[in-house]
One Martini backbone bead per residue (centre of mass of N, CA, C, O) as a GRO file, in nm:
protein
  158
    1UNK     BB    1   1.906   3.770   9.400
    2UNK     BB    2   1.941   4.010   9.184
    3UNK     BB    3   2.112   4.262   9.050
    4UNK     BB    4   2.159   4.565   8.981
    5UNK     BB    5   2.361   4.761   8.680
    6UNK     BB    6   2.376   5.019   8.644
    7UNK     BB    7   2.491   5.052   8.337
    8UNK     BB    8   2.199   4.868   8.244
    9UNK     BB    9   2.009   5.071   8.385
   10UNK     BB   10   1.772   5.261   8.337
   11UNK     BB   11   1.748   5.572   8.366
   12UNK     BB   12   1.547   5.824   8.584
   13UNK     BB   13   1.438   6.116   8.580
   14UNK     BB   14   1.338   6.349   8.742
   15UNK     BB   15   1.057   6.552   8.769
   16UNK     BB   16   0.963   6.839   8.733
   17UNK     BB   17   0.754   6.985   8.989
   18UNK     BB   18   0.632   7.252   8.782
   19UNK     BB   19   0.505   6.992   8.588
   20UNK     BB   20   0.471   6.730   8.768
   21UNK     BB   21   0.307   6.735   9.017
   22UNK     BB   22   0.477   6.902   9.311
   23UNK     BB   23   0.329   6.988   9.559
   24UNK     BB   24   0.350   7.298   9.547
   25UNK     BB   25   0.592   7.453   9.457
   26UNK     BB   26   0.399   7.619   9.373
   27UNK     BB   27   0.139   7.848   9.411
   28UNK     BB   28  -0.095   7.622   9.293
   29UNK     BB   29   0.005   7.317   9.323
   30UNK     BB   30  -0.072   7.022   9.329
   31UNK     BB   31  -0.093   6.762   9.463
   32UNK     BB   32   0.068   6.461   9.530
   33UNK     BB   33  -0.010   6.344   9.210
   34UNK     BB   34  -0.344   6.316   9.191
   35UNK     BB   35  -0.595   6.555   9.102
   36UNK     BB   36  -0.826   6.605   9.360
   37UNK     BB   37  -1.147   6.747   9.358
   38UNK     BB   38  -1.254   6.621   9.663
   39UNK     BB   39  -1.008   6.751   9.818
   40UNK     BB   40  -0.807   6.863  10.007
   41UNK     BB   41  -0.508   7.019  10.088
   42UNK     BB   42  -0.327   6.942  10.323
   43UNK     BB   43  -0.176   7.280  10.294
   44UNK     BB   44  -0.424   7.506  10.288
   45UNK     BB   45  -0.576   7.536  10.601
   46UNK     BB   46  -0.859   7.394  10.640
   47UNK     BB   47  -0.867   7.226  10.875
   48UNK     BB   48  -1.169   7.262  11.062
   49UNK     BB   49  -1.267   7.514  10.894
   50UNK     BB   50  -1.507   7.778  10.900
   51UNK     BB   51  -1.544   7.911  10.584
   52UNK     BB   52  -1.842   8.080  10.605
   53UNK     BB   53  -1.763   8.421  10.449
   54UNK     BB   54  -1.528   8.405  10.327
   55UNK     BB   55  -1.359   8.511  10.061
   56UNK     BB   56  -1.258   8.500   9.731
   57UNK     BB   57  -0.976   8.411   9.510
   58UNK     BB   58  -0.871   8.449   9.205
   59UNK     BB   59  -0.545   8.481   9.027
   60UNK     BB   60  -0.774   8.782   8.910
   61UNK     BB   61  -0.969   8.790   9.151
   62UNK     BB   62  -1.265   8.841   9.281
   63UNK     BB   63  -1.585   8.589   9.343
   64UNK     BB   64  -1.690   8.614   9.645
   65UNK     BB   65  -1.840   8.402   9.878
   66UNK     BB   66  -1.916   8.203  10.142
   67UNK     BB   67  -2.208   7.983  10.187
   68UNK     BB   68  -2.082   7.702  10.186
   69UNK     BB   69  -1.907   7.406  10.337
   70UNK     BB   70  -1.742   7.099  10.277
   71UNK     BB   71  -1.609   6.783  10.452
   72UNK     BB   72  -1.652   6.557  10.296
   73UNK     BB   73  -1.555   6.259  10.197
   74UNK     BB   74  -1.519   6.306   9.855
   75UNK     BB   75  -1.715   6.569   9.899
   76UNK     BB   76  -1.532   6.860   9.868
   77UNK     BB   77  -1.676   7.195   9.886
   78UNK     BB   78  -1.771   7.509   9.738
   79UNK     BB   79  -2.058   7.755   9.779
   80UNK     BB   80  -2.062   8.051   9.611
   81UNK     BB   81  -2.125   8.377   9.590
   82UNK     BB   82  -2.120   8.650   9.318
   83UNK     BB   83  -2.293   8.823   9.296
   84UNK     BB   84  -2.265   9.081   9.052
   85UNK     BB   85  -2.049   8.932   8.867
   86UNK     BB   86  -2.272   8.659   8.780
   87UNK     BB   87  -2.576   8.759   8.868
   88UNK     BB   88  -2.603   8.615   9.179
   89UNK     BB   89  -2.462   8.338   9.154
   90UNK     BB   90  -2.344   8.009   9.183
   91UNK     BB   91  -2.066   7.807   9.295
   92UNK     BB   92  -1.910   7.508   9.280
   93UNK     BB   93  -1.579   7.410   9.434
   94UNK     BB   94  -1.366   7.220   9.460
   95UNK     BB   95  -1.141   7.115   9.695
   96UNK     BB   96  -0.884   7.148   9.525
   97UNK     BB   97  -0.865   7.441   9.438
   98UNK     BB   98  -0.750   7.497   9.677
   99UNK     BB   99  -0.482   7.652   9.795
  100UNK     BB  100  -0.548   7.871  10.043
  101UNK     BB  101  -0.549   8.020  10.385
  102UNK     BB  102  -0.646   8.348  10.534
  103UNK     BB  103  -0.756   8.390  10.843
  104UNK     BB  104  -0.709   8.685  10.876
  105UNK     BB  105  -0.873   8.789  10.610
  106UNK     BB  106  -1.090   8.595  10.535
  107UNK     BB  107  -0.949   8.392  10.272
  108UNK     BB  108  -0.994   8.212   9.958
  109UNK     BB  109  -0.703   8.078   9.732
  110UNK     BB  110  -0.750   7.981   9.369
  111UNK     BB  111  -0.607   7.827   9.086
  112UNK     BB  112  -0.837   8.007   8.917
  113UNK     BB  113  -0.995   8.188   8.717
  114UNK     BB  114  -1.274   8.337   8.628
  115UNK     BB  115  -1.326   8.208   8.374
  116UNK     BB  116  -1.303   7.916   8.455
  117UNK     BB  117  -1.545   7.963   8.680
  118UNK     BB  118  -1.757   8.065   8.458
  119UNK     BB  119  -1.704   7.834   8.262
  120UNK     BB  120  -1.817   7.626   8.436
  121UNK     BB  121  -2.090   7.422   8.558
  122UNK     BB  122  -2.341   7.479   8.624
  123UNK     BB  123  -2.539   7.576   8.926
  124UNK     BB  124  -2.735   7.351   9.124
  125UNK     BB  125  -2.837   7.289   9.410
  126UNK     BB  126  -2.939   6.981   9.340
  127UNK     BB  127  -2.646   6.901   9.230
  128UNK     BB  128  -2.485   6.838   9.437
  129UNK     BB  129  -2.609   6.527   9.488
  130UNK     BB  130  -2.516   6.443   9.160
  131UNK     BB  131  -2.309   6.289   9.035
  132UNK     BB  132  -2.306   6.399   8.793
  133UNK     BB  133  -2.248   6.675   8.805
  134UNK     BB  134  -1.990   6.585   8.950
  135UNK     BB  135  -1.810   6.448   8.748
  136UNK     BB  136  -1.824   6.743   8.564
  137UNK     BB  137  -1.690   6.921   8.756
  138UNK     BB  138  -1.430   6.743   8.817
  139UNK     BB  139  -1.330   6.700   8.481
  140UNK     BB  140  -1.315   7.053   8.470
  141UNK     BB  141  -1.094   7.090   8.658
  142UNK     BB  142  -0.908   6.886   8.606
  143UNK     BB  143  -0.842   6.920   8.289
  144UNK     BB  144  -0.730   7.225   8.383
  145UNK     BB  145  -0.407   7.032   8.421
  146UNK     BB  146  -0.407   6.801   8.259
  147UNK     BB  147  -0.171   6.503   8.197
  148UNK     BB  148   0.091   6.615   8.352
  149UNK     BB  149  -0.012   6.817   8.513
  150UNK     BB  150   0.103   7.095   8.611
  151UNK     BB  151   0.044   7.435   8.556
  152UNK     BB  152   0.081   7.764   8.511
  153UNK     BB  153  -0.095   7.992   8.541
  154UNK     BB  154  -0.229   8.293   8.508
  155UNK     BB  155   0.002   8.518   8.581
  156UNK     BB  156   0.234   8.387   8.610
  157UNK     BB  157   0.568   8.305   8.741
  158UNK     BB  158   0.883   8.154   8.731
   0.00000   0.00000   0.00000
């Protein structure tokens, strides 16, 4: 077996952290890897905790309460109900935009903004379980981190 010499193999720098998904190193940052919109977070606080109830916020304030939670494997979300903020409508959040769980608060921490969430594919109870539906709001979340991984959300400061 040939051994590698150090002099003639080209080095690799580390990537930085806080841009190319660094697994959560600030507050708000991805997973380690690619972002799975349908996991949640192992760092989140999520396990095994009953949700419902809880409040949610975005990271530019409150966007309403969780309707239901689902914790089933790859196809783990939130439906919101958002009372008057979008006009009583409901929101459906894949599980990978939780950032973190407040329990002592009953809070529910999302790395996305209410534009962000206000803008996502309209959410229709029939929808939950319709692929396509779901390839849509995965793709359209999932976007919103680029192909670089994370990004800095709006309002943060590195």
């Amino acid at each position: 077996m040939d051994r590698l010499d150090p002099q003639t193999t080209p080095q690799q720098e580390t990537p930085d952290p806080l841009i190319h998904g660094g697994g959560g190193a600030i507050a708000g940052g991805t997973p380690s890897g690619e972002f799975d919109p349908w996991r949640y977070r192992d760092d989140a606080g999520v396990t095994g905790a009953d949700l419902v109830g809880y409040k949610v916020e975005a990271t530019d304030g409150g966007i309403g309460k969780i309707d239901s939670a689902s914790h089933e494997v790859n196809a783990s979300h939130l439906v919101v109900d958002t009372g008057p903020w979008i006009f009583g409508k409901k929101v459906m959040l894949p599980a990978g935009v939780v950032n973190h769980v407040d329990h002592d608060d009953r809070k529910v921490y999302v790395d996305r903004t209410k534009e962000q969430i206000k803008d996502a594919p309209e959410f229709d109870d029939t929808g939950r379980e319709d692929p396509a539906y779901r390839d849509k709001l995965g793709g359209y979340y999932g976007g919103t981190y680029g192909t670089t991984g994370w990004t800095v959300p709006p309002g943060r400061a590195l």
